[in-house]
Each structure stands twice: as C-alpha cells, then as structure tokens.
C-alpha positions as CSV (number, residue, x, y, z in Angstrom):
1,X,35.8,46.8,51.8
2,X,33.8,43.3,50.6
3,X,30.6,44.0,49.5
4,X,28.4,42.8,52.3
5,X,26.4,39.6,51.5
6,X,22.9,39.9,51.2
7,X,21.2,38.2,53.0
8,X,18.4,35.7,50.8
9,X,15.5,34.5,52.8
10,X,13.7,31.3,51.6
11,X,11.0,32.9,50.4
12,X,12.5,34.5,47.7
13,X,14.3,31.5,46.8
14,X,10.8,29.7,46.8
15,X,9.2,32.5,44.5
16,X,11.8,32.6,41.9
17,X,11.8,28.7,41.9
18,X,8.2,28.8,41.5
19,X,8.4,31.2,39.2
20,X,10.9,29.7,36.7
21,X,8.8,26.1,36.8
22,X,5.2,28.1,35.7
23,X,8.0,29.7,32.8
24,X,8.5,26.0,31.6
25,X,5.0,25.2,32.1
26,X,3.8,27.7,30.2
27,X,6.2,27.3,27.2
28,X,5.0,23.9,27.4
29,X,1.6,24.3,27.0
30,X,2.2,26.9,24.5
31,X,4.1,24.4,22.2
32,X,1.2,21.7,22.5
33,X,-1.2,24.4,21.7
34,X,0.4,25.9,18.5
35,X,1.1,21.8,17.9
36,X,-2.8,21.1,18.2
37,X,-3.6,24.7,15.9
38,X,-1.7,23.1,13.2
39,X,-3.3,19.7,13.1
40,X,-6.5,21.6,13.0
41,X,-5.7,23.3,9.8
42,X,-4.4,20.3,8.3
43,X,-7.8,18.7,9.3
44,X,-8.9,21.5,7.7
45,X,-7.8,20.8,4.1
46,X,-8.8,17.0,4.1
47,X,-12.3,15.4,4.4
48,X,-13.2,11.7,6.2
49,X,-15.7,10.0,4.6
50,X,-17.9,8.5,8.0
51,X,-19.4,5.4,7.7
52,X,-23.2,5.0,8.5
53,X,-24.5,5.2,11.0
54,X,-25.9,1.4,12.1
55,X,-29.0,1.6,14.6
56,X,-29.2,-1.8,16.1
57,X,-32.8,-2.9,16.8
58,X,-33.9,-3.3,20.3
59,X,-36.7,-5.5,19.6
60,X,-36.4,-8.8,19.6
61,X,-37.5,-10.9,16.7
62,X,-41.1,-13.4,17.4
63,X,-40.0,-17.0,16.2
64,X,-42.1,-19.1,18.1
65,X,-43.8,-20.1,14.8
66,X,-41.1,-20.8,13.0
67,X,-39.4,-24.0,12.8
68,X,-36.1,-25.2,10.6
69,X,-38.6,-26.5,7.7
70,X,-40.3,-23.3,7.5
71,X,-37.6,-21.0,6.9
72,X,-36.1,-23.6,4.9
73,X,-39.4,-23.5,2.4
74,X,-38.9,-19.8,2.8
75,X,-35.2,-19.5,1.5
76,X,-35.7,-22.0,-1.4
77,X,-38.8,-19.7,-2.6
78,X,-36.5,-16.7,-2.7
79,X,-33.9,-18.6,-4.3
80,X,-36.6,-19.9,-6.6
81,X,-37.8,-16.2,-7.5
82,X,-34.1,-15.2,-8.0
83,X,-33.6,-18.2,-10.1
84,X,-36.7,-17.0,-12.5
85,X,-35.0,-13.8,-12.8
86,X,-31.5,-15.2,-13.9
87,X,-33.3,-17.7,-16.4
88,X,-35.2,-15.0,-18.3
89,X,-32.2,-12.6,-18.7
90,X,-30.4,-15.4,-20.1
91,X,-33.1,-16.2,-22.5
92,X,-33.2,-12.9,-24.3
93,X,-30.4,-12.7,-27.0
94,X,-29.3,-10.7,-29.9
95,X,-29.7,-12.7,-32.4
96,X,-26.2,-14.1,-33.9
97,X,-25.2,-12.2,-37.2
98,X,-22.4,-14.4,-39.7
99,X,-19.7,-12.9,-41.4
100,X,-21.3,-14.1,-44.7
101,X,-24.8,-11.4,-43.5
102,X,-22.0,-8.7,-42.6
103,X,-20.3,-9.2,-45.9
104,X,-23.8,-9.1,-47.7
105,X,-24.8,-5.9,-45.6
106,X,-21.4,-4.8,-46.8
107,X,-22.1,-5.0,-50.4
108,X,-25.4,-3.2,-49.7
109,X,-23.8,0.0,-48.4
110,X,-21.3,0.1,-51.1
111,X,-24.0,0.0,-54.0
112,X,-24.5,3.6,-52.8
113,X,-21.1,4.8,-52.3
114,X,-17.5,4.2,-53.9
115,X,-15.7,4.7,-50.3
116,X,-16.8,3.7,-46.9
117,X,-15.8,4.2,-43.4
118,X,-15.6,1.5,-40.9
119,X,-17.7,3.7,-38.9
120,X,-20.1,3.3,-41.6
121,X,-20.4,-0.7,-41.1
122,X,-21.2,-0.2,-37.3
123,X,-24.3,1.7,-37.6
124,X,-25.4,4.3,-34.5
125,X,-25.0,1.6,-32.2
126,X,-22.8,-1.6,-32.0
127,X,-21.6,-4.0,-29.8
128,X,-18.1,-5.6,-29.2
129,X,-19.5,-8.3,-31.1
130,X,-20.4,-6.4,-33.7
131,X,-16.9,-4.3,-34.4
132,X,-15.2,-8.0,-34.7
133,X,-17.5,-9.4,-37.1
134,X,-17.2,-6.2,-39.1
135,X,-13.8,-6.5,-38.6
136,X,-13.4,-10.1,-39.9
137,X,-16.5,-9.7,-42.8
138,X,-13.5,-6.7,-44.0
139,X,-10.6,-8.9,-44.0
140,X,-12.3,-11.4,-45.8
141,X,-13.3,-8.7,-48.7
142,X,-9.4,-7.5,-49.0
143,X,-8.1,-11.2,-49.4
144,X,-10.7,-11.2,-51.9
145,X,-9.4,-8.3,-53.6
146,X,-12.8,-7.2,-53.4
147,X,-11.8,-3.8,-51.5
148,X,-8.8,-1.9,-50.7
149,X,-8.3,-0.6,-47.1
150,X,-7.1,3.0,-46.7
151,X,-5.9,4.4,-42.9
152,X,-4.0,7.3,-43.0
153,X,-1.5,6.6,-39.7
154,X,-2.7,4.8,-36.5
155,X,-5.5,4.8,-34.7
156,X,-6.6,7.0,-37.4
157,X,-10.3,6.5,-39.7
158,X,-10.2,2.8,-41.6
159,X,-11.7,3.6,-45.2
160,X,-12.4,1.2,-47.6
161,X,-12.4,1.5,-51.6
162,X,-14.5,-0.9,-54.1
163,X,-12.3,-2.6,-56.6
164,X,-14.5,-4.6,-58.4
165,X,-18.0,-4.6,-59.2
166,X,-20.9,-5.1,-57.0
167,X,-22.3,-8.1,-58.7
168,X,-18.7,-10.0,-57.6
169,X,-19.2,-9.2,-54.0
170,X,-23.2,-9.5,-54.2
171,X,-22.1,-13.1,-55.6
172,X,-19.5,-13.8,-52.5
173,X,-20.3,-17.2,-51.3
174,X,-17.7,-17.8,-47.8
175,X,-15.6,-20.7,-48.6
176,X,-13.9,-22.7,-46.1
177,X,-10.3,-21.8,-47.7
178,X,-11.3,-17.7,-47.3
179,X,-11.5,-18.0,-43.4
C-alpha cells in the first residue's frame, strides 16, 4: 500500500540542475543590467567637461644650427620685448588728483546747487582712488563745518547740504591740523 518510488534517472537530475543554475545566471545578469541602465541615466543628467585633445608632433625638431649661445640670445630678446611691454604700461598714469583739487572741484559743483549727492562728486566714471579721495575731500568739508552730510539709513544715498557760503569753501586752504 506505499506508494511505489519513482524511479529518477540522472538525466533528469542533470536537467533540473542545469536548469536551476541558468535561473541564477539569469537573475544575475538581469541585476547587473538594470544596475548598468541606472548609471546610464545618472550619466544622463550630468556633463564631463573633456580635456583637449593634445596631438603630439611626430616630427622631430632641426637643431643642428643651434648652439647654447644662440638660444640663449634668443630668450633674452624675448625677454627683452616682454620687458618693453611691462615698462610702457607702467609709464602711463592717471595723473594724481589732492584732496585740496577734490575739495576745490567740490566747491564748483555746489555754486550750482544747494544739495549734492556723493554720486555727484564721482562723475560717470571713477576709480577706487577716486571714491577715497572724494571720500576724504568730504570729511574734511564737515570738520569744517562747511557742509552737513545727510544719509537716510545704511548703505543708503550720502547727500550733502552747504552751510556756509561759497566764498568760505572757495577760500579753503588744507591745513596740516584739518587732516
């Protein structure tokens, strides 16, 4: 009354042992594959910056004619150039402006209005140079009690009122106890 035993022959043991290792294979590969599809579209969303490309020269260079004096005379005449170059760069300069000229070129704008800006010293265009002198040339007219400075809160527009006449400031000599 057992149930009779089957009887296996190798083969099918082989097949389904075959079969179970492709199974793994397969989910293996499958896994690498969707792990390969998302590195792609993450490659996707960012950009490499290549660098050049550098093509080496195959020829070779002739310096048979060329000795260690000659290249020397040739380096110290393109150092020479560059030094030529450097020296006239350096020779052209804005010319130097005092605090007595802003303070003068002060008084000038204010014959023609009561109430300037500090924009209004500057001018269209200025340097960092410029902005300090102003700067300075305007704390030197308010120790004076020459003007009165105005700013409404910070980093706001620096106006400045006339107190006294324009003859006073026209007058203003810089005295060594005013710096």
């Amino acid at each position: 009354m057992l149930p009779h035993q089957i009887a296996r022959n190798e083969d099918e043991e082989d097949l389904g042992n075959e079969l179970a290792r492709q199974l793994i294979a397969y989910k293996r590969y499958k896994e690498i594959a969707d792990m390969l599809s998302e590195r792609k579209n993450l490659g996707y969303q960012s950009f490499i910056r290549l660098s050049p490309i550098y093509v080496a020269r195959k020829e070779n260079l002739d310096l048979e004619g060329f000795g260690v004096a000659e290249l020397y005379q040739l380096a110290s005449a393109i150092f020479q150039k560059d030094m030529e170059r450097q020296s006239i760069s350096t020779i052209v300069e804005r010319p130097k402006i005092t605090i007595k000229d802003k303070i003068n070129q002060i008084s000038k704008k204010f014959k023609s209005s009561e109430e300037l800006t500090f924009e209004d010293l500057l001018g269209e265009t200025y340097s960092r140079l410029d902005v300090v002198i102003s700067f300075l040339a305007l704390l030197v007219l308010v120790k004076g009690n020459y003007v009165r400075v105005i700013q409404d809160g910070n980093f706001s527009q620096i106006r400045m009122v006339r107190i006294c006449d324009l003859e006073e400031i026209n007058d203003f000599e810089l005295k060594e106890d005013n710096l």
